[in-house]
Phi, psi and omega in degrees: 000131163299153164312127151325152174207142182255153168240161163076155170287343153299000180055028179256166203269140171209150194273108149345311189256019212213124165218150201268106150272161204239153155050051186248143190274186184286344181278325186308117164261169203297311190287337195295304178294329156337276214301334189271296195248022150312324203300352203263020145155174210288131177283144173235051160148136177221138160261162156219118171253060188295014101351315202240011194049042169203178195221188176207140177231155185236097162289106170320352180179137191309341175293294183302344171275337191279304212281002159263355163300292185320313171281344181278325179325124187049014146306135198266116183255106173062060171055337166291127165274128176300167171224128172227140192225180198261095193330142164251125194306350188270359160303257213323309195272001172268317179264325175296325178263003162113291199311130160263000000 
């Protein structure tokens, strides 16, 4: 697992290679969000919860989750702009093990 890294003056923990989208509108498909953020390096894993209008992208390495964080933020996909943030582990472990 990579190493943690803290953000913010809340001190809270966020996954480097892990980034939460946001805001994906209901027309956005699974291939739709592929195609955006592959380009920026190779993923090693995408959830999509289009139910819940957001998604988790897995970046093999942390440069490439910072540099599709920066170009991507309030990019408009399908008339929606995203919001993306950098994954938080209480993110990651509520929706990965199923709890709501």
């Amino acid at each position: 697992m990579a190493p943690l890294i803290r953000r913010d003056a809340e001190n809270s923990e966020v996954h480097p290679f892990s980034l939460w989208v946001g805001n994906v509108g209901n027309s956005v498909t699974e291939s739709d969000l592929l195609a955006v953020f592959s380009r920026f390096g190779a993923l090693d894993c995408f959830i999509s919860y289009s139910s819940r209008s957001f998604a988790f992208v897995y970046f093999r390495r942390g440069e490439d989750a910072r540099a599709a964080r920066e170009a991507l933020q309030g990019m408009v996909v399908l008339g929606t702009p995203m919001k993306i943030e950098f994954a938080r582990p209480e993110r990651l472990t509520v929706f990965l093990l199923g709890w709501d």
